[in-house]
C-alpha positions, 0 to 999 in steps of 0.5 A: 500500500502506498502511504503518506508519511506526516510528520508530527511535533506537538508540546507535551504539558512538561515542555518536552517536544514529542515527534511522531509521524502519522501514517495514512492511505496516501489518497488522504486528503482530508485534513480534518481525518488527519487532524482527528486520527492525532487526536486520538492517539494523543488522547491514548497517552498518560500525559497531556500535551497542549494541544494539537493543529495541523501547522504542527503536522507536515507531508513528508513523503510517500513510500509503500508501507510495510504488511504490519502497517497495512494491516492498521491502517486497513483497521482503523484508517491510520498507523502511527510511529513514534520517534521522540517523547512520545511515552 
């Protein structure tokens, strides 16, 4: 499946920066979805951040997903990946 890749940057309460990437069909346009696919999986964490916009979320890129990836996404409309902060 090819996937785009959306990488993300948002403020948790103690000042650390979290940085994931959201990862979705790559057909997706919709930035309201894409906007409430983050929230959801900010909601999914132990901590709060202050808050979450799409200026903190950027395209990246494209590639093709992995099977494991596809599987998510296929299940719930995105994966994410987590790459600093995010626990």
């Amino acid at each position: 499946m090819k996937i785009s890749v959306w990488d993300t940057y948002v403020t948790r309460e103690d000042g650390k920066i979290m940085h994931f990437d959201i990862l979705v069909p790559s057909k997706m346009k919709d930035t309201f979805m894409l906007k409430a696919y983050g929230e959801q999986y900010l909601s999914s964490k132990d901590f709060s951040t202050t808050g979450f916009s799409m200026a903190q979320c950027n395209f990246c890129h494209h590639e093709i997903s992995n099977d494991k990836i596809e599987a998510i996404i296929l299940e719930r409309g995105f994966s994410i990946i987590e790459m600093e902060n995010c626990n």
